[in-house]
C-alpha positions in Angstrom: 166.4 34.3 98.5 164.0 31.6 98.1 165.0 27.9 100.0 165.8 25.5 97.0 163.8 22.3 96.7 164.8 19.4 98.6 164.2 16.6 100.8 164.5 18.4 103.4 162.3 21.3 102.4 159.9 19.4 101.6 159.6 17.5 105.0 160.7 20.2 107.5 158.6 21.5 110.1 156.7 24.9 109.7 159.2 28.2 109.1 159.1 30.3 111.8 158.0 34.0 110.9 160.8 36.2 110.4 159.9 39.6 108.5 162.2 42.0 107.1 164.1 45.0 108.9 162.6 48.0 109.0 163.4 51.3 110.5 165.7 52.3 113.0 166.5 49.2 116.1 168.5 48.8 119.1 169.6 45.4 120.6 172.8 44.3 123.1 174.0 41.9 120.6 173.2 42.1 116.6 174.1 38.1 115.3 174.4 37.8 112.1 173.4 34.7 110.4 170.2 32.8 110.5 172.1 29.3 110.6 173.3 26.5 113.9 175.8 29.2 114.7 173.5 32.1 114.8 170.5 30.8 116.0 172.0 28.9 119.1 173.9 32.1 119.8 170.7 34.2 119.8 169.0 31.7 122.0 171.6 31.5 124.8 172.3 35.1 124.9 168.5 35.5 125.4 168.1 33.4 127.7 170.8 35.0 129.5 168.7 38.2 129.2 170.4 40.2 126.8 168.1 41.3 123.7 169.1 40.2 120.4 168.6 40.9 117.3 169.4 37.9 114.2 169.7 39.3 110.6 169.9 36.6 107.9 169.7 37.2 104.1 167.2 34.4 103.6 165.3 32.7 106.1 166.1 30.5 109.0 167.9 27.8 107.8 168.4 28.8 104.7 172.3 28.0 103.7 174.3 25.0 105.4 172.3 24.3 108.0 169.3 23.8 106.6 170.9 21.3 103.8 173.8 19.2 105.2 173.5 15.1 106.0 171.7 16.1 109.4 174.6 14.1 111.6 175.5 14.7 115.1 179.2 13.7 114.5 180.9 13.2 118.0 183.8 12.8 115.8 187.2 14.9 115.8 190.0 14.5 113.0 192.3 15.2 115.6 193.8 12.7 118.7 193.2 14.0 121.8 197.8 14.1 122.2 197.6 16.8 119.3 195.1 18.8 120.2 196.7 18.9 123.7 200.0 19.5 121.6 198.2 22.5 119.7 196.0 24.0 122.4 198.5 23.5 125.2 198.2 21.9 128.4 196.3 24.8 130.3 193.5 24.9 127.3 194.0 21.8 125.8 192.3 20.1 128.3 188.9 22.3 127.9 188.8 21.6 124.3 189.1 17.9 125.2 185.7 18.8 127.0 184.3 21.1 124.9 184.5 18.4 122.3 183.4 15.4 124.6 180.1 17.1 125.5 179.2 19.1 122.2 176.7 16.4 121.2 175.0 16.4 124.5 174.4 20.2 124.3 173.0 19.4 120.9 170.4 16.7 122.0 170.2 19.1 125.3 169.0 21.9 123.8 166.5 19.4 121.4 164.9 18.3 124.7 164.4 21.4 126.4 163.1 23.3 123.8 161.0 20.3 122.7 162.4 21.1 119.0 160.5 18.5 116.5 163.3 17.6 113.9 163.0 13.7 113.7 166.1 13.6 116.0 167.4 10.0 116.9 170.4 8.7 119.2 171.9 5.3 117.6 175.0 6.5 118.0 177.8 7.3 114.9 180.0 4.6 113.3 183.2 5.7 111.7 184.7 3.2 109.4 187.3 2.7 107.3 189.4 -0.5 104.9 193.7 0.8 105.0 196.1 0.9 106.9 196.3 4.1 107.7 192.6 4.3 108.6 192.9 1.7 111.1 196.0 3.2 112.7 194.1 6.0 113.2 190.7 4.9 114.7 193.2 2.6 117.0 194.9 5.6 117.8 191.8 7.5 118.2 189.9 4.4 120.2 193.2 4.3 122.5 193.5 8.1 123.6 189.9 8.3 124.1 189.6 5.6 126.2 192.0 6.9 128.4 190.2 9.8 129.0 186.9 7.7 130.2 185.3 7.3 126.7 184.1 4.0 125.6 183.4 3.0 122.2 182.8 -0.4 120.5 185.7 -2.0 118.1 184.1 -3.9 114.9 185.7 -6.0 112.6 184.5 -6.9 109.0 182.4 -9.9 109.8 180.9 -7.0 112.6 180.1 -4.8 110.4 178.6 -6.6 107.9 175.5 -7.8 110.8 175.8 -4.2 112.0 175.6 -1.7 109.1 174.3 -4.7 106.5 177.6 -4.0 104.3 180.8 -5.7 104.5 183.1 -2.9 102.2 184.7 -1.7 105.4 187.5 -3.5 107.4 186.9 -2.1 110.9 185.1 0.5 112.5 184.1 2.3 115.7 180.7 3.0 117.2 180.3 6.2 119.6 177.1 6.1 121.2 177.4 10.2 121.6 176.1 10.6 118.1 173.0 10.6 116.0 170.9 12.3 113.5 168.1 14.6 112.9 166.4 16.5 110.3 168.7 19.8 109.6 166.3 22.2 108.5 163.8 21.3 111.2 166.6 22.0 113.9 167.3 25.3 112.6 163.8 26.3 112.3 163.8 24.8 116.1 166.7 26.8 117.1 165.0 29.9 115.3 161.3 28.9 117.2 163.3 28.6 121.2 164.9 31.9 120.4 161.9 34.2 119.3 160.3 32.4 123.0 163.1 33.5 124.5 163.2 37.0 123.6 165.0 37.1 120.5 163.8 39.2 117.3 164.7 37.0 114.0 164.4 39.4 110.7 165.0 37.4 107.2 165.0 38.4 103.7 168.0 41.0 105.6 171.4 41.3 104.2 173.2 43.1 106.4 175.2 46.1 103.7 177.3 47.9 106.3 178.8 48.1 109.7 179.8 51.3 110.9 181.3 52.0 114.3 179.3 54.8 115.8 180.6 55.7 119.4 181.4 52.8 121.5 179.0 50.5 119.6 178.0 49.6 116.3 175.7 50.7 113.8 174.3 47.4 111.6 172.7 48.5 108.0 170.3 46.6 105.5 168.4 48.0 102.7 165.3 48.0 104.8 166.7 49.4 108.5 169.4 49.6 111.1 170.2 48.2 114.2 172.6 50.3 116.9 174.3 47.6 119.3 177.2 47.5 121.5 177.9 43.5 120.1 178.0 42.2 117.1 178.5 38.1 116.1 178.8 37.3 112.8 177.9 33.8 111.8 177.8 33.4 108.1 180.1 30.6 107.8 180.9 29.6 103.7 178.6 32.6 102.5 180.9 35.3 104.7 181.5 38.3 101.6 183.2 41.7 102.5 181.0 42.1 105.0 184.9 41.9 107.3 187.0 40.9 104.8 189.5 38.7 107.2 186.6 36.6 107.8 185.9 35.7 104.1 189.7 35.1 104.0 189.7 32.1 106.8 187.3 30.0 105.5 187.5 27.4 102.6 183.8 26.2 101.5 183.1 22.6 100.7 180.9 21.6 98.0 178.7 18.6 98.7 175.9 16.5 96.4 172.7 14.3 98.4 170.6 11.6 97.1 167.5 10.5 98.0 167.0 6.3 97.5 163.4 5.4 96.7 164.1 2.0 97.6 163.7 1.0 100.7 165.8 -1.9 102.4 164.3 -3.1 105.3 167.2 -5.6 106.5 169.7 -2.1 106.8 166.6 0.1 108.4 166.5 -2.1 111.6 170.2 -0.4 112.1 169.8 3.5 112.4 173.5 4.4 112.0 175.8 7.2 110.3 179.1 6.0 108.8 181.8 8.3 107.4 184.1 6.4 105.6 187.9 7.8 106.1 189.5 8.9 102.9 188.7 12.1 100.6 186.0 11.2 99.2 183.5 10.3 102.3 180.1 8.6 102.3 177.2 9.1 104.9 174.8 6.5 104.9 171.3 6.2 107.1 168.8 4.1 106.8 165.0 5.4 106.8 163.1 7.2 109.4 159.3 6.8 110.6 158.6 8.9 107.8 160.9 6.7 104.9 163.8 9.2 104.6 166.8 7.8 103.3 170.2 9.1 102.3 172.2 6.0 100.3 174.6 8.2 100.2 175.9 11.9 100.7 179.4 12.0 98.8 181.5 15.1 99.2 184.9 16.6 98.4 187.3 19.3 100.1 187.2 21.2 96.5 184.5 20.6 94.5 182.8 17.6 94.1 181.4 15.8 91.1 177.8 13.6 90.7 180.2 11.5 88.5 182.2 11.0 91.8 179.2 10.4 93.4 178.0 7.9 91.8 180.9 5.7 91.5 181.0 6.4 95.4 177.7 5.2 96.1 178.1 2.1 94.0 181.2 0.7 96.0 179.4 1.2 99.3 176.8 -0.8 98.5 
């Protein structure tokens, strides 16, 4: 499974080595999946002192991680009152957390490992232009705040000195986002864990799982791994691998573009904006080294480039 070209391929850092399986292996925990998931298991659970073993069928990086928009998103499509209302009160409450402080263990881990992927800290603006949108960034703004979170409001006249486009009505800015380069953060992630014990194998579909005593047996075409753990993070490319798996998750089809022309005015802003309906639009301005997105559209289903196109043009 070769990477496919891209951006993002062809400005990531270095791959990490990652050969295949081969011959008979033993590790506490077997992950499987070279992606975020994976990877940041691997490298907690090493550094925790466990020995782990990562099988992915390409190489690190190599599916969604290694070629989505590259946001830190701090945001949640739920208000804080329904996931409380879902979760309970006893572990509603930690999911409030676990939510509140996911992007710092993301820049966290970024600074500790010293992981090169062009990583930046603006903050994220979520904006929108109906009704409905705005009564649910007010909601959103409200709930928030009462939990110690504070955001900036924008208007239209706001926006259009902030983001350098006046198409959106109001908007939010939450300084707990940013961006990075996707594929260099999963090569990162892959880098920290092989220092921290791990053993990474690519090119290493994983054909089997067999129980064998009170563990596991893991099988690929090259080797096997015995384990007492197994984590399985493979996310939109899950097969029948464990069939209930494959069954729970719906994958999204998205389409990038890369703008050669640069706009200076927008690129003194470094900002992410989703816009709130069903057909979304990330925009960034350049980095140190030019990379632009103008824009990423994508759909629940499938999306088009006709889509887009027409997506891109109302943005702008």
């Amino acid at each position: 499974m070769i990477l496919p070209d891209s951006l993002w391929a062809a400005s990531a850092a270095p791959a990490v080595g990652a050969p295949p399986l081969k011959g008979r292996n033993a590790a506490d925990v077997v992950v499987i999946g070279g992606g975020f998931t994976g990877l940041s298991t691997a490298l907690h659970l090493a550094e925790a002192g466990k020995s782990v073993i990562v099988l992915e069928a390409g190489e690190p990086g190599w599916c969604a991680s290694g070629r989505n928009g590259g946001q830190v998103n701090p945001g949640w499509r739920m208000l804080p009152s329904e996931i409380t209302a879902k979760y309970g009160r006893n572990r509603g409450p930690a999911v409030l957390d676990m939510l509140n402080k996911a992007c710092d263990a993301a820049f966290d881990v970024i600074s500790r490992h010293g992981i090169d992927c062009d990583v930046e800290r603006p903050g994220f603006v979520h904006a929108g232009f109906d009704p409905l949108g705005k009564a649910f960034l007010d909601g959103w703004i409200r709930e928030w705040g009462e939990l110690g979170l504070a955001v900036e409001r924008y208007d239209r006249a706001g926006l259009q000195e902030f983001i350098g486009t006046d198409f959106y009505h109001f908007a939010k800015h939450d300084p707990r986002g940013g961006h990075l380069q996707p594929l260099s953060y999963a090569r990162g992630l892959a880098r920290a864990a092989i220092t921290q014990g791990a053993t990474i194998h690519g090119h290493s579909r994983v054909d089997a799982l067999h129980q064998k005593g009170g563990g596991w047996q893991v099988v690929t075409k090259g080797g096997s791994v015995d384990t007492e753990h197994i984590v399985i993070c493979t996310n939109a490319y899950s097969d029948r691998l464990w069939p209930n798996l494959r069954k729970s998750i719906i994958p999204i089809s998205t389409q990038g573009g890369r703008n050669l022309v640069m706009f200076p005015q927008r690129a003194e802003r470094s900002v992410r904006q989703i816009e709130r309906r069903h057909q979304s639009s990330a925009v960034a301005p350049p980095s140190a080294f030019l990379r632009a997105i103008k824009p990423v559209s994508s759909s629940w289903i499938a999306g088009s480039m006709a889509g887009a196109s027409y997506s891109a043009r109302s943005c702008l």
